[in-house]
C-alpha positions as CSV (number, residue, x, y, z in Angstrom):
1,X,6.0,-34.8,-72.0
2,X,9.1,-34.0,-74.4
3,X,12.4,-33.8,-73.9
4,X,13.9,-31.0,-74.3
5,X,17.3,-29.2,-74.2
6,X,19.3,-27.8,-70.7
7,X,19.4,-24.2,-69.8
8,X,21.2,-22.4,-72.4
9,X,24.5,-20.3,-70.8
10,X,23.5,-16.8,-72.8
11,X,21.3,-14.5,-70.8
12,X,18.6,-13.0,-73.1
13,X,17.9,-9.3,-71.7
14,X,15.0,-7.9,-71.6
15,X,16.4,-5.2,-74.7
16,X,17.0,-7.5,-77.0
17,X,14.5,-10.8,-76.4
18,X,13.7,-12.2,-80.2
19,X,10.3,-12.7,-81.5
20,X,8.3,-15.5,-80.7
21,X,7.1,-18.4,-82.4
22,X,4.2,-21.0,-81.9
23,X,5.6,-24.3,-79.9
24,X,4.8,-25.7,-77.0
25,X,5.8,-28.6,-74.5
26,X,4.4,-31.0,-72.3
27,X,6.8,-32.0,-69.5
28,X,8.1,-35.6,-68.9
29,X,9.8,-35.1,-65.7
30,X,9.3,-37.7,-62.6
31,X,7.6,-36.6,-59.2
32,X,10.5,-36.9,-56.8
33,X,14.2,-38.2,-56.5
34,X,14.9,-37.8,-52.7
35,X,14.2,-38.8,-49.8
36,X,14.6,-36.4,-47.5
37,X,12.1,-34.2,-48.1
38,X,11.9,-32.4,-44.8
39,X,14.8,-32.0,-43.8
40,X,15.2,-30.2,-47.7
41,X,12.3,-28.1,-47.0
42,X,13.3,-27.0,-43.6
43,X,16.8,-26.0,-45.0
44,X,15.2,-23.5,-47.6
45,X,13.0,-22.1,-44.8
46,X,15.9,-21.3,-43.1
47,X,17.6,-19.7,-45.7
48,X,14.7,-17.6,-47.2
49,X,15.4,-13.8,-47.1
50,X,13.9,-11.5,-44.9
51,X,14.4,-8.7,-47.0
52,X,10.9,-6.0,-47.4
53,X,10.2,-4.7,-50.6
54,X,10.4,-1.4,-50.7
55,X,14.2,-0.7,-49.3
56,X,15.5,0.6,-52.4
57,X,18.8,0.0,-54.4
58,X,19.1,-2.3,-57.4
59,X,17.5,-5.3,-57.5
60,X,18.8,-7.4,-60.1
61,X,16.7,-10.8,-61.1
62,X,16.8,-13.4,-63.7
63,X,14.0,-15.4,-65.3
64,X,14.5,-19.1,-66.8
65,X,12.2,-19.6,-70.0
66,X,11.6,-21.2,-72.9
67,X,12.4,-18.7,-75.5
68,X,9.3,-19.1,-76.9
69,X,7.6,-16.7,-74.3
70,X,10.6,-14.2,-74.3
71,X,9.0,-11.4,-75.7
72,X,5.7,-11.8,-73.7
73,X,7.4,-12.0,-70.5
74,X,9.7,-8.4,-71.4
75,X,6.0,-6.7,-71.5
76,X,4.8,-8.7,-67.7
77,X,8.4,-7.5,-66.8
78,X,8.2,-3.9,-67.6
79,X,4.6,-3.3,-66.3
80,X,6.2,-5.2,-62.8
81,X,8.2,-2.1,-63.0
82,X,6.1,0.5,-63.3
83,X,4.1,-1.4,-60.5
84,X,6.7,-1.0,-57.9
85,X,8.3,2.2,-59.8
86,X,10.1,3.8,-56.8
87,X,10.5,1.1,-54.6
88,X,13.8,0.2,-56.2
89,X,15.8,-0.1,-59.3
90,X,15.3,-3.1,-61.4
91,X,17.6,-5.1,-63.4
92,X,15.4,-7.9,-64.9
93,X,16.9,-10.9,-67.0
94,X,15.3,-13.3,-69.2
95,X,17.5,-16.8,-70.1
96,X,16.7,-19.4,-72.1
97,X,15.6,-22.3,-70.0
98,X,13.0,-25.1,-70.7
99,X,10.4,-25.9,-68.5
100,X,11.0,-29.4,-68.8
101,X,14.5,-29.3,-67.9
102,X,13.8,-27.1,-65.1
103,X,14.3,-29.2,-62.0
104,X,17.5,-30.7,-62.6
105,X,18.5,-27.5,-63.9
106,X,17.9,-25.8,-60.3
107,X,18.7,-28.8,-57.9
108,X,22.1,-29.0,-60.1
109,X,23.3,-25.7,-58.9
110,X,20.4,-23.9,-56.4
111,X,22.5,-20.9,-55.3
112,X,23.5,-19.9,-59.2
113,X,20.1,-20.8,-60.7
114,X,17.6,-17.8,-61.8
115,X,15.5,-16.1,-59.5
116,X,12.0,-17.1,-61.1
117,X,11.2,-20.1,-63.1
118,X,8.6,-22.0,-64.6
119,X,7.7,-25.8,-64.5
120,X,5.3,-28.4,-64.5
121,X,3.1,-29.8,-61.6
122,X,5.4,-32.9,-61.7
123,X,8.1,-31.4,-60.8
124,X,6.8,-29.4,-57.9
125,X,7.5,-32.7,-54.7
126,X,11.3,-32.4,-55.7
127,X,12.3,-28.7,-56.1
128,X,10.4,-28.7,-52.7
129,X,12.1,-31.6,-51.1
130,X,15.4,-29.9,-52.4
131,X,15.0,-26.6,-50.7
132,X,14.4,-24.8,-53.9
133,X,11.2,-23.3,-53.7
134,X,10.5,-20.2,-51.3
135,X,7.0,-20.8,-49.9
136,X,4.1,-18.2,-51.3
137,X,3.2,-15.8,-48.9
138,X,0.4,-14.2,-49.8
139,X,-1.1,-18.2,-50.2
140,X,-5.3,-17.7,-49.2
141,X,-4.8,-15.3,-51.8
142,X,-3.7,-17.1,-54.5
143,X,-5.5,-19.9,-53.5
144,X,-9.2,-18.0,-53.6
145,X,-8.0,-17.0,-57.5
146,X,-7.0,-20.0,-59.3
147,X,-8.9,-23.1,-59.7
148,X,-8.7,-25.8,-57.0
149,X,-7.3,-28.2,-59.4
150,X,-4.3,-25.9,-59.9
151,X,-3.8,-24.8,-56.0
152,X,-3.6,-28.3,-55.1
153,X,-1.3,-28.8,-57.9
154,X,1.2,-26.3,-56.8
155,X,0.7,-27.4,-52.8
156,X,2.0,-30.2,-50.6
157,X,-0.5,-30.7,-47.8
158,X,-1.5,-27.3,-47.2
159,X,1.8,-25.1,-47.8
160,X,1.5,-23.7,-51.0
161,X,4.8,-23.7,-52.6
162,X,4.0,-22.2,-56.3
163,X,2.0,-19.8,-58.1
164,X,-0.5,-21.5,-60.3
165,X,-0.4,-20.1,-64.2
166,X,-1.8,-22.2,-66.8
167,X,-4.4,-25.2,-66.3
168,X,-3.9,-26.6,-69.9
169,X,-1.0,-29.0,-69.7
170,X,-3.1,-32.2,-70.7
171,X,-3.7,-34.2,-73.8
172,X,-6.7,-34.6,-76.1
173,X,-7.9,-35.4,-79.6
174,X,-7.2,-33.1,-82.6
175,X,-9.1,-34.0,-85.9
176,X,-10.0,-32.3,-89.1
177,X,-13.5,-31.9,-89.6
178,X,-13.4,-32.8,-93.5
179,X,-13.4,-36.0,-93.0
180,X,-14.9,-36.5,-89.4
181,X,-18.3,-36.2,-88.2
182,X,-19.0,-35.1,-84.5
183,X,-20.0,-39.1,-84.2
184,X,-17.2,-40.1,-85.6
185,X,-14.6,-38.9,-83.0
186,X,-16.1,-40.4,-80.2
187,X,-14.6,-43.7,-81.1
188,X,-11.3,-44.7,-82.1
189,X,-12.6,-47.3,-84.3
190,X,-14.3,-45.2,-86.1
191,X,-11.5,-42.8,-86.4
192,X,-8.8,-45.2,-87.6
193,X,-11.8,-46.8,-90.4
194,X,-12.3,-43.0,-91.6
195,X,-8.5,-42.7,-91.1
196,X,-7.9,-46.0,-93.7
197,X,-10.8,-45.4,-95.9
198,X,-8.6,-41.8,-97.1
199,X,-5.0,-43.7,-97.0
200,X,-4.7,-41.0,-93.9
201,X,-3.3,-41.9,-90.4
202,X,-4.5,-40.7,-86.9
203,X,-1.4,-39.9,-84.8
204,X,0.0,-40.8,-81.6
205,X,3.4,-41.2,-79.3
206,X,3.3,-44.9,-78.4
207,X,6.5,-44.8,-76.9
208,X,5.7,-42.1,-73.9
209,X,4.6,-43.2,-70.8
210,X,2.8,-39.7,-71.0
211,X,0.5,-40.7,-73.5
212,X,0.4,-44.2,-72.6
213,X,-1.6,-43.4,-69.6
214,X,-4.5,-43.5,-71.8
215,X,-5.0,-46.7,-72.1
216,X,-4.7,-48.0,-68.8
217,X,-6.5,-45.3,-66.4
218,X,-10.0,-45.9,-66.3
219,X,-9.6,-49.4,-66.8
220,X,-10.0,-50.3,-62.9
221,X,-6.4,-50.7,-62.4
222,X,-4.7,-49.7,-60.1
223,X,-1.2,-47.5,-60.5
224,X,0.6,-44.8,-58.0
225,X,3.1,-43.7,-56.3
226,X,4.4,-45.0,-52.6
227,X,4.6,-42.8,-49.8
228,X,8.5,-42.8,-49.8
229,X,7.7,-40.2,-53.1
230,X,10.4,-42.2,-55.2
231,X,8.8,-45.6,-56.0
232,X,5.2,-46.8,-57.6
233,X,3.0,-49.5,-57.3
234,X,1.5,-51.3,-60.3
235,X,-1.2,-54.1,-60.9
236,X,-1.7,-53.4,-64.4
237,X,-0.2,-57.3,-64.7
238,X,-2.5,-58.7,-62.9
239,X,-4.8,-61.9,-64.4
240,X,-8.1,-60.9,-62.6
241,X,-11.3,-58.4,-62.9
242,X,-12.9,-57.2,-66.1
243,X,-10.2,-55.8,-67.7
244,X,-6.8,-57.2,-67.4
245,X,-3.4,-56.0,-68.9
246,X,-3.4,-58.8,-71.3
247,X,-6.9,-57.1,-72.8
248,X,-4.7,-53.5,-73.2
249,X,-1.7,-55.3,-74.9
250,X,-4.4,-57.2,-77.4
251,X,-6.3,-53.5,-77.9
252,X,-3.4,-51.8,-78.4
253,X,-2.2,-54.7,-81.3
254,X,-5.2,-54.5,-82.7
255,X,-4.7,-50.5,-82.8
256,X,-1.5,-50.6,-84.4
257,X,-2.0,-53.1,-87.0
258,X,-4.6,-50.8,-88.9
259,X,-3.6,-48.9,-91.4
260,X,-4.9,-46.0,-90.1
261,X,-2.7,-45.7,-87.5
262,X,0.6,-43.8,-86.9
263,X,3.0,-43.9,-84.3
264,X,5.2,-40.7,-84.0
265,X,6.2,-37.5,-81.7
266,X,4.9,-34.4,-81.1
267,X,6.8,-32.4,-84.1
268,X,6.2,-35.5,-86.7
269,X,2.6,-35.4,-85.6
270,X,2.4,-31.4,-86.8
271,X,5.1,-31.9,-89.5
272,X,2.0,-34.7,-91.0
273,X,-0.8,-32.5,-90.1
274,X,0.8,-29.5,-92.3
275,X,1.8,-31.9,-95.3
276,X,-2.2,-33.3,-95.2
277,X,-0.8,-36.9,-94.5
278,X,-2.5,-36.8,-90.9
279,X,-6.1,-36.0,-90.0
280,X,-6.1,-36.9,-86.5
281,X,-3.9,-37.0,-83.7
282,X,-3.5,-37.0,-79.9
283,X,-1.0,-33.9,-78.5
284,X,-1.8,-31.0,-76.5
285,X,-2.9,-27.2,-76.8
286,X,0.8,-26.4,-77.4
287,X,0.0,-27.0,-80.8
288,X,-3.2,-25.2,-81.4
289,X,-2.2,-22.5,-83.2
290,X,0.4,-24.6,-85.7
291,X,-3.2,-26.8,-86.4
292,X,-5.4,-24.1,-86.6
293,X,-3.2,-22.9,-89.1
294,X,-3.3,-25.3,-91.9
295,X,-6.8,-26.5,-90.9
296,X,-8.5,-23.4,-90.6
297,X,-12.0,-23.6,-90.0
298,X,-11.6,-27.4,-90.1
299,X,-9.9,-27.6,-86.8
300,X,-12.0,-29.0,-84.1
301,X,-10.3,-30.7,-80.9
302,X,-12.3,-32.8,-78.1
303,X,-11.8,-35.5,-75.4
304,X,-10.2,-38.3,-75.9
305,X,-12.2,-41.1,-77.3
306,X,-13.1,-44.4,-76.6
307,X,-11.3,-47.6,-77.4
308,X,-12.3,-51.4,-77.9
309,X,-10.8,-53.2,-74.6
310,X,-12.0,-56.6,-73.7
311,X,-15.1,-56.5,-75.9
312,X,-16.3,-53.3,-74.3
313,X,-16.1,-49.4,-74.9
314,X,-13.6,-47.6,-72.8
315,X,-13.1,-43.9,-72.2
316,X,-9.6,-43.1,-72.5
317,X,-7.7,-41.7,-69.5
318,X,-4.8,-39.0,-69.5
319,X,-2.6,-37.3,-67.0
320,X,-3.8,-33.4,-66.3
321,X,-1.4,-30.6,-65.4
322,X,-0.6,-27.6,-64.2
323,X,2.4,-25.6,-65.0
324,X,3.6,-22.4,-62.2
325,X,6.0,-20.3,-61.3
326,X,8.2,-20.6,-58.4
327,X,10.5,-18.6,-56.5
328,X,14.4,-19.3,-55.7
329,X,14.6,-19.9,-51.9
330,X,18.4,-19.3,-51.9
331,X,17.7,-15.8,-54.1
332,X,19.5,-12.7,-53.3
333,X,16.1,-10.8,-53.3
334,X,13.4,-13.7,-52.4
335,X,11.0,-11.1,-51.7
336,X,11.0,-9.3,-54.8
337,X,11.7,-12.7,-56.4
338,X,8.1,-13.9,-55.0
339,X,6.1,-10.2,-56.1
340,X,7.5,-11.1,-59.5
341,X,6.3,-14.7,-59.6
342,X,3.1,-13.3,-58.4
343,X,3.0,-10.2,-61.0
344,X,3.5,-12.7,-64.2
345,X,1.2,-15.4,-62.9
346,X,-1.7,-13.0,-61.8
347,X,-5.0,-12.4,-63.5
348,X,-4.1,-9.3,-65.9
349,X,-0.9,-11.4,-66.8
350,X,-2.8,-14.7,-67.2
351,X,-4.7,-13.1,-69.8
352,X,-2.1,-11.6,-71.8
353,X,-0.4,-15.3,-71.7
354,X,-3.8,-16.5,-73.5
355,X,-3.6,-14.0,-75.9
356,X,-0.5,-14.1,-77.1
357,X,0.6,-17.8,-76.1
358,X,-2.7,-19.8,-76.2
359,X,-2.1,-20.4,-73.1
360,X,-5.2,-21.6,-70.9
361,X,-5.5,-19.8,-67.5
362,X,-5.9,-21.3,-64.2
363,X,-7.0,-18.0,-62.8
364,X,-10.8,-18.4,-62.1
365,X,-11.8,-14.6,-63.7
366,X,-9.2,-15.2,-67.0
367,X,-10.7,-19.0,-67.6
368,X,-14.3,-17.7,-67.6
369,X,-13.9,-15.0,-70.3
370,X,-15.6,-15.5,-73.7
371,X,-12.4,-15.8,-75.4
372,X,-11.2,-18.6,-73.9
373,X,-14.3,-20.4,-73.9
374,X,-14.2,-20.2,-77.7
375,X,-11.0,-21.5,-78.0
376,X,-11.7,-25.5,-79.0
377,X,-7.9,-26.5,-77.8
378,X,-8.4,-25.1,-74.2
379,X,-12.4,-26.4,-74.0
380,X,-11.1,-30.4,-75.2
381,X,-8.3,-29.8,-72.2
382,X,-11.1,-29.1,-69.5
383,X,-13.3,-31.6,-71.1
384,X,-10.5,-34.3,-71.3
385,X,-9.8,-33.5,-67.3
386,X,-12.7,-35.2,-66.6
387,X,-11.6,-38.5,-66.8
388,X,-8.1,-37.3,-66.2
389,X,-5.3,-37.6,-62.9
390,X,-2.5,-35.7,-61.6
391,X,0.5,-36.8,-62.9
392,X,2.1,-38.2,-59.9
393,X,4.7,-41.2,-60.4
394,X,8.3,-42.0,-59.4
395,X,11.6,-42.2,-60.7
396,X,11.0,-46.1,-62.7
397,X,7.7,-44.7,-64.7
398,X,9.4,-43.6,-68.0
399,X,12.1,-45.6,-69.2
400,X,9.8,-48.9,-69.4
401,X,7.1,-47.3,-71.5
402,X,9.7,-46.7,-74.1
403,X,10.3,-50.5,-75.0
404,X,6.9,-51.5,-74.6
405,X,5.5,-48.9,-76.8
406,X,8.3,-49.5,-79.5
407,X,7.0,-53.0,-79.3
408,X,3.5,-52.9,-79.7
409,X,3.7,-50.1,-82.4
410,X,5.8,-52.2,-84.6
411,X,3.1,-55.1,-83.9
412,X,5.2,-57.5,-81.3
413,X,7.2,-58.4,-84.1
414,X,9.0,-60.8,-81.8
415,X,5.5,-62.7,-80.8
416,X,6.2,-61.9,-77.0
417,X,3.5,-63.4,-75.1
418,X,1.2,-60.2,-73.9
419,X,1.2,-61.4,-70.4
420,X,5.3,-61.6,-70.9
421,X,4.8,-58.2,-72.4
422,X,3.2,-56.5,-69.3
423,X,4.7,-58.2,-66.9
424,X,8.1,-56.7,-68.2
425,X,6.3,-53.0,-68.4
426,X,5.0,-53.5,-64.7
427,X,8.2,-54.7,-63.4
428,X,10.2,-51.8,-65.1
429,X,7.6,-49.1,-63.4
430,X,8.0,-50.8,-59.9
431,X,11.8,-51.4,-59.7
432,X,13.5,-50.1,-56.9
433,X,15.6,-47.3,-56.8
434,X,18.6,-49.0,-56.0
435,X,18.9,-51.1,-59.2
């Protein structure tokens, strides 16, 4: 996921939103940072309003965003207007928020935060454990709409705390198809060879745990997170089965030492694709239009591929998401706050966000429409999902991957033992919250 700024203080209205341009984020944001969960969750049930739409007066409401998808959300805004036209007078507010940033933004400040925002699956277990989220009402609704995937994505148990909106927030593998075959991009060998063979690179953020995933998940090891929705378990050390962590360390050395290969973020990654020094890459559909731009009818984007591991072919895993729209529990106007949640998330809306943002639908009509099944971005994303999992993992995840990506990108330039090496990552994920 990137990292990304904190919630701007300037409040963009709806009069005056600026154009938008073609970015896109993936969220790095950990499942849960408290503990007390219920007793969070029965606080905001107490609190939510009991107002009915309909009374009349103003009803004033802000929206967090990233600015990206100002102007988009002004037209949802004004045709949430004209839906309820008479029912009230509405003052709605766009800000500049990020959807990455959007859970410590809220949980920093509940009662002053915006009345709508937007985030990504993983964030869901901790604006609910912190009260934040009013609970959707009109739920067997919104749950016989969107995919399953996303329903149970924006759910804890069976309370449905969010409204699902896109079902595209994954990773796969972008190439250009001058130099690749359809063959070709089913292994990573063969990519980095084709890669070399041009004095090109094929692209990818070693030091994200995000990304990382890949090379560990369909491996047979095991990784999660505990029940206390803070901590994770890890084997990915361990000495025994068919593949062991040692094997992923020497794969991933092997990886890195060919010249093919490039370790770099998200913006380096499109900042190489438009200068013609990279022809391959891992990133998300956040980027699609950017690519399709300076590779034109050359774009193609698929699963992931496979990688050498322990003298065998392995499919490479990822983390899927969903991102959604919530509601403020603590909002003046919950009610109306949840109708607009709904109104920018639902199918008619869903479908403008793929047309003007790219953006793949989890509503089940909007994700079976021609268009989208033509776009390559969003059909790599459902293919990827396949060998994909919800990204669920606690506070420790992150911070490890950073070193041990560093490390094995620049070749172990220190000669670490690998079993050193991953027994470092594994103890870094599993740490205890109190250190």
């Amino acid at each position: 996921m990137k990292k990304k700024s904190v919630v701007l203080a300037a409040v963009v209205t709806l009069c005056s939103m600026l154009t938008t341009g073609c970015a896109g984020a993936a969220e790095e944001e950990t499942a849960a940072e408290t503990e007390t969960t219920a007793e969070a969750a029965v606080s905001a049930e107490d609190v939510q309003s009991t107002e009915t739409p309909g009374d009349g007066g103003v009803v004033s409401l802000t929206i967090w965003a990233e600015e990206t998808n100002h102007e988009m959300l002004g037209k949802m805004a004004e045709s949430f207007k004209q839906e309820y036209a008479g029912q009230a007078e509405f003052d709605i507010q766009i800000a500049v928020s990020t959807d990455a940033q959007t859970k410590s933004s809220v949980l920093s400040d509940i009662h002053n935060a915006a009345d709508v925002f937007f985030f990504a699956d993983d964030q869901l277990s901790s604006l609910a454990a912190g009260g934040a989220l009013a609970k959707v009402p009109n739920a067997d609704e919104i749950k016989a709409a969107n995919t399953e995937g996303s329903v149970a994505a924006a759910s804890i148990g069976d309370v449905l705390y969010a409204y699902p909106m896109t079902a595209d927030n994954g990773y796969f593998l972008y190439y250009d198809k001058t130099y690749f075959t359809d063959e070709d991009v089913q292994s990573l060998d063969r990519i980095l060879e084709v890669a070399a063979e041009n004095e090109k690179k094929f692209s990818m953020e070693w030091d994200s745990g995000w990304y990382l995933y890949s090379f560990f998940g369909n491996t047979g090891l095991e990784f999660g997170i505990n029940d206390d929705g803070v901590t994770n378990y890890c084997n990915w050390n361990t000495t025994e089965g068919d593949v062991t962590g040692v094997d992923i360390v020497t794969a991933m050395l092997d990886i890195a030492a060919s010249p093919g290969f490039l370790n770099q973020p998200d913006s380096e990654f499109i900042a190489g694709v438009q200068e013609g020094t990279v022809i391959a890459g891992v990133s998300g559909v956040w980027n699609a239009m950017e690519i399709q731009a300076a590779w034109g009818n050359d774009y193609g984007a698929v699963k992931l591929p496979t990688y050498t591991c322990a003298e065998k072919q392995i499919q490479m895993s990822s983390f899927v998401g969903y991102k959604m729209a919530g509601a403020n529990a603590y909002s003046a106007h919950v009610d109306w706050a949840l109708k607009l949640a709904d109104w920018v998330t639902n199918e008619q809306n869903q479908v403008l966000r793929f047309e003007e943002r790219n953006q793949g639908p989890s509503n089940i009509k909007a994700a079976a429409s021609d268009a989208v099944n033509k776009v390559p971005a969003i059909q790599a994303v459902i293919a990827q999902s396949e060998y994909g999992v919800l990204q669920r993992v606690g506070n420790h995840y992150w911070d490890p991957f950073v070193t041990f990506g560093e490390n094995l990108a620049a070749g172990n330039p220190s000669g670490t033992e690998p079993q050193e090496i991953i027994d470092t990552l594994v103890a870094g994920i599993t740490a205890s919250t109190v250190n």
